[in-house]
N, C-alpha and C positions, 0 to 999 in steps of 0.2 A: 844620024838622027838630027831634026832639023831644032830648031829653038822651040815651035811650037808644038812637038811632039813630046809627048812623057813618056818616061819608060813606067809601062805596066809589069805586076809584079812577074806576068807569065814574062815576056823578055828579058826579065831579071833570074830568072830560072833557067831560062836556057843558056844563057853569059856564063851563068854559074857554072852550068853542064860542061860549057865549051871551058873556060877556064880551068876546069880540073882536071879537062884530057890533056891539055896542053901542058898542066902542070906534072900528071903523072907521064907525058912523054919526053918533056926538056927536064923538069927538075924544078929545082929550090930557082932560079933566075926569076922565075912571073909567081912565086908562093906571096909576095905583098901582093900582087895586084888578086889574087885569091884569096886573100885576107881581106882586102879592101870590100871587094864585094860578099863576102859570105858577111862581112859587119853588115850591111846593106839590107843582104837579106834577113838577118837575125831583127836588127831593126824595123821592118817591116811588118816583123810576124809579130814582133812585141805591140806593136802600133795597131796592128788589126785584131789581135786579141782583145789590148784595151776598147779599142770601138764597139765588138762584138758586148764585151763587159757593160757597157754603156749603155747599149740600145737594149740590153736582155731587162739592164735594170731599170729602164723608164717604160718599160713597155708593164 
């Protein structure tokens, strides 16, 4: 991914995906880099939740 690409959240779901097969076929070695990103995603949802929160209450 270059500098001026973002990761969207769908990309961040599929990492997620791939992450966890990887993790339930090697084991605990890559479980931080699985933690790293499930924070990520947990992050996200909390951040989209609140925006959703936002827009429902100014409307």
């Amino acid at each position: 991914m270059t500098q001026s690409q973002q990761l969207t959240d769908e990309n961040l779901q599929a990492a997620y995906k791939v992450i966890a097969c990887i993790v339930r076929q090697h084991g605990e070695t890559y479980l931080p880099i699985f933690k790293r990103v499930h924070e990520e995603v947990e992050l996200r949802k909390k951040q989209n939740d609140l925006l959703s929160l936002a827009i429902t209450l100014a409307e």
